[in-house]
C-alpha positions in Angstrom: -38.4 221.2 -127.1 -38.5 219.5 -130.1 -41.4 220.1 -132.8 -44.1 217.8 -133.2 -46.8 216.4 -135.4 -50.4 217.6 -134.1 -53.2 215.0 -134.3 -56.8 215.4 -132.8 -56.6 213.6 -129.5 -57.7 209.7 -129.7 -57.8 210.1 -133.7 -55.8 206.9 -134.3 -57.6 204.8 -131.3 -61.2 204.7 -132.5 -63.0 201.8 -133.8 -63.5 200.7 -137.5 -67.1 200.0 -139.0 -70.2 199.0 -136.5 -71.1 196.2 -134.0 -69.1 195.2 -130.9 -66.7 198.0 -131.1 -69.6 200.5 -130.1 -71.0 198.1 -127.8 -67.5 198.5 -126.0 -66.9 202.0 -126.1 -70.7 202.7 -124.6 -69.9 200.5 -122.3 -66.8 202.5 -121.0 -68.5 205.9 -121.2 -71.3 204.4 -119.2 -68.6 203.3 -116.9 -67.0 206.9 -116.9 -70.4 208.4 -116.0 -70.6 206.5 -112.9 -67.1 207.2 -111.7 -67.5 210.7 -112.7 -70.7 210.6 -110.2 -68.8 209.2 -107.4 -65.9 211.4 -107.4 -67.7 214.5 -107.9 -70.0 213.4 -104.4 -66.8 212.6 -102.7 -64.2 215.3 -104.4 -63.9 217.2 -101.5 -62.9 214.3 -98.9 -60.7 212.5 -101.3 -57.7 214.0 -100.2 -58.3 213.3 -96.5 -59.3 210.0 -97.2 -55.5 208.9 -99.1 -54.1 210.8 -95.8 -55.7 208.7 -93.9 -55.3 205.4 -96.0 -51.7 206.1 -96.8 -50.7 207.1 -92.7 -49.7 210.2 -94.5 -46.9 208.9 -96.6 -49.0 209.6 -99.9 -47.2 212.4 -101.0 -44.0 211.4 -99.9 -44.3 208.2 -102.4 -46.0 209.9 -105.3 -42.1 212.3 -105.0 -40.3 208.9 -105.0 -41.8 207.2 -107.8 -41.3 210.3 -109.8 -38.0 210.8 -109.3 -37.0 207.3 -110.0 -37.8 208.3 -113.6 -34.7 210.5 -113.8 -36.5 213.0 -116.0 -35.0 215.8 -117.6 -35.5 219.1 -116.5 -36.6 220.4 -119.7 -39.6 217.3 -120.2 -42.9 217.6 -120.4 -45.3 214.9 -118.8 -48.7 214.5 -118.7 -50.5 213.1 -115.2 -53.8 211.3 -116.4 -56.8 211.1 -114.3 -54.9 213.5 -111.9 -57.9 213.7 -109.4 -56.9 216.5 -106.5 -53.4 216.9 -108.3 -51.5 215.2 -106.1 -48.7 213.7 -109.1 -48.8 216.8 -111.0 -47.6 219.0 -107.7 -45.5 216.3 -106.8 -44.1 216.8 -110.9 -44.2 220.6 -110.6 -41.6 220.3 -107.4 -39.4 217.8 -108.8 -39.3 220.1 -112.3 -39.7 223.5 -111.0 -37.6 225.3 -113.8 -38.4 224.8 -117.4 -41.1 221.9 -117.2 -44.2 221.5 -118.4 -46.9 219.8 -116.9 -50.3 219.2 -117.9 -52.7 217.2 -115.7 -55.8 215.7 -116.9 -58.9 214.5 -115.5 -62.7 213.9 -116.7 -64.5 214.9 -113.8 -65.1 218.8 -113.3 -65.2 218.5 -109.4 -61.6 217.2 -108.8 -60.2 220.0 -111.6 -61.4 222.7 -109.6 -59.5 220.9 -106.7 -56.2 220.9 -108.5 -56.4 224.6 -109.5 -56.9 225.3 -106.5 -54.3 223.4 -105.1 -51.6 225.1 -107.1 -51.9 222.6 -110.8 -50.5 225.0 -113.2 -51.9 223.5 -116.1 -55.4 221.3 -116.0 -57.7 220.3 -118.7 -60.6 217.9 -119.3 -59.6 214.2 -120.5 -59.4 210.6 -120.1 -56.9 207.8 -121.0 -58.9 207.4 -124.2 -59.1 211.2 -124.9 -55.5 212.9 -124.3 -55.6 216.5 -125.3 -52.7 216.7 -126.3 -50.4 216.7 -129.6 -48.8 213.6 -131.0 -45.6 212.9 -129.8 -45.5 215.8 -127.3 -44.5 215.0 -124.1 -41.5 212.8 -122.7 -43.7 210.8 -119.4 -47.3 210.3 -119.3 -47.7 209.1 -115.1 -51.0 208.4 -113.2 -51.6 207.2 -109.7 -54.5 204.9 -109.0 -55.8 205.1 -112.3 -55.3 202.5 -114.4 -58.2 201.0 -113.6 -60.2 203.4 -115.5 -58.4 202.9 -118.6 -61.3 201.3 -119.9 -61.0 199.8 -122.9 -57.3 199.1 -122.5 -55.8 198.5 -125.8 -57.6 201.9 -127.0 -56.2 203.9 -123.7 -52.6 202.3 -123.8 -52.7 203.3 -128.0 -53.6 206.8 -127.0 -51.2 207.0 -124.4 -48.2 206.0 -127.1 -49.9 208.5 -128.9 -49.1 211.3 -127.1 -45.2 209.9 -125.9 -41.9 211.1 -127.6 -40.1 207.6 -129.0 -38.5 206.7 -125.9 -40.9 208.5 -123.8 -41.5 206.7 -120.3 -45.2 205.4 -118.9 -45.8 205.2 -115.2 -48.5 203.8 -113.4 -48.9 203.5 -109.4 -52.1 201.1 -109.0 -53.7 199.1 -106.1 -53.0 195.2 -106.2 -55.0 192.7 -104.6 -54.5 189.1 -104.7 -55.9 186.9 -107.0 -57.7 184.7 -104.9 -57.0 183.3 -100.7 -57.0 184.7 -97.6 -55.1 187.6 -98.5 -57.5 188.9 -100.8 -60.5 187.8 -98.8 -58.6 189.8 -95.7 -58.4 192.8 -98.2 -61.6 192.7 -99.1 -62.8 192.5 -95.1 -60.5 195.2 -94.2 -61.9 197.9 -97.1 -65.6 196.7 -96.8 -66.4 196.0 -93.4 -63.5 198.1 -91.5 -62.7 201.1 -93.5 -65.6 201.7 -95.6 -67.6 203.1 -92.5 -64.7 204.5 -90.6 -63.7 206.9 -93.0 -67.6 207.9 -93.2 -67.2 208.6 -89.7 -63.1 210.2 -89.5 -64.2 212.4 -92.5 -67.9 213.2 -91.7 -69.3 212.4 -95.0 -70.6 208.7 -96.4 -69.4 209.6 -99.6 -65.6 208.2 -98.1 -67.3 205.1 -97.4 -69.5 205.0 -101.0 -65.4 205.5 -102.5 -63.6 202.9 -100.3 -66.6 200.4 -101.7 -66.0 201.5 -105.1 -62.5 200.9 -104.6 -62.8 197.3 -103.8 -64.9 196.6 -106.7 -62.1 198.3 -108.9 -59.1 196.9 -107.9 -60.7 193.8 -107.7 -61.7 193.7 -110.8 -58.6 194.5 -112.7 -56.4 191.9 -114.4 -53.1 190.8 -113.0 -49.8 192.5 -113.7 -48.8 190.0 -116.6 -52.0 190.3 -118.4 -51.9 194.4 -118.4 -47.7 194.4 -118.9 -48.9 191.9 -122.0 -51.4 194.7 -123.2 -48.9 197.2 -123.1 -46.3 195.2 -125.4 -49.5 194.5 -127.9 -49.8 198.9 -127.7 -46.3 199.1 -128.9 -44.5 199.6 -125.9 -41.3 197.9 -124.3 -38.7 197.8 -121.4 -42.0 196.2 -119.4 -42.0 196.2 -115.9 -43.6 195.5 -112.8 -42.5 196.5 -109.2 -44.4 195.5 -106.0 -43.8 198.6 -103.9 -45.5 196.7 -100.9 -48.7 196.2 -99.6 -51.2 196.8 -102.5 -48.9 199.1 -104.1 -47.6 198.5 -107.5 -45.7 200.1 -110.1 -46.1 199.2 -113.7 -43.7 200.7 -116.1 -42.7 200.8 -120.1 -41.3 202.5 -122.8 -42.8 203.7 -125.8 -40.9 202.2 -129.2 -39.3 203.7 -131.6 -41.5 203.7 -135.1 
């Protein structure tokens, strides 16, 4: 692997000076807190609950994703917000040899998940806090995530902080339509059908509590161009976005060259 430059994780994404810059970052740690809260309460039905919203093919599209990145054996990638683990064993299979992989997450309850699962390598951390050196891995991924990359320019800054020039970014997100029926359908579907079913399939209200918090998350995020737009602002390039079908999307980029 090749050497790099070591940096205190976020160094280069914090705000100059006073005012609406702190306004914005207490905003996201307050935001944090409260999805911290709600996936520590439903940590230990979370991985039911993407059985059962996924009819089991969860896994099976994490692996494919991954592997459309053609990634060297050798690289090094860091799965952000990592939740129960999920991307970084799907990683850990598709690089079993000489691969590093380091997944990250902010809440305490879903960590304890993934070691337990088999994650090799977990630590504490949030798109705007990687710990990791500058320049040190070759694909940062996350799966249903990017919503928490809250503020955006400052996560997608730390992100190319971390990434190798050339390094790949890869994030699998929920998509809901803009405005209609469809979304209106989507939003029946999660609130009124699913929320309480999943209460009931997985014995806990906490599933319900997520599939609410879900809506308001994925319903809240800006469409594809706006976030592909933030990502060329970041310094990143060969944009793209895939609809994998469904709600499933694919955003993808590539971190420039200096």
């Amino acid at each position: 692997m090749k050497a790099v430059t070591t940096a205190t994780p976020g160094e280069d994404c914090s705000y100059p000076g006073t005012g609406s810059g702190e306004n914005e970052i207490e905003t996201q740690v307050a935001r944090q807190a409260e999805a911290v809260a709600l996936y520590t309460e439903a940590a230990q039905v979370y991985d039911r609950l993407n059985q059962l919203l996924s009819a089991g093919t969860g896994n099976w599209y994490r692996r494919q994703a991954l592997d459309s990145l053609q990634l060297a054996p050798e690289s090094r990638v860091i799965d952000l917000a990592c939740g129960t683990g999920a991307l970084a064993l799907a990683a850990q299979k598709l690089l079993p040899e000489t691969a590093s992989i380091l997944a990250v997450d902010p809440t305490p309850a879903m960590r304890a998940i993934a070691r337990r699962a088999g994650v090799a390598e977990i630590q504490e951390g949030s798109f705007t806090t990687i710990p990791a050196a500058t320049g040190s891995c070759d694909a940062v991924v996350s799966a249903y995530a990017l919503r928490y990359a809250d503020p955006r320019r400052i996560a997608f800054r730390e992100i190319r902080r971390v990434l190798r020039p050339d390094g790949d970014l890869l994030f699998l997100e929920m998509i809901v339509a803009p405005a209609g029926w469809q979304r209106d359908l989507t939003r029946a579907l999660l609130t009124r059908l699913l929320a309480p079913l999943t209460s009931v399939l997985c014995r806990d209200p906490a599933a319900g509590k997520l599939i609410k918090h879900l809506w308001q998350s994925i319903s809240e995020l800006d469409a594809p161009a706006v976030i592909l737009s933030d990502l060329e602002e970041a310094g990143f390039t060969s944009l793209e976005y895939r609809h994998a079908g469904g709600l499933l999307g694919e955003f993808r980029a590539r971190r420039t060259r200096d």
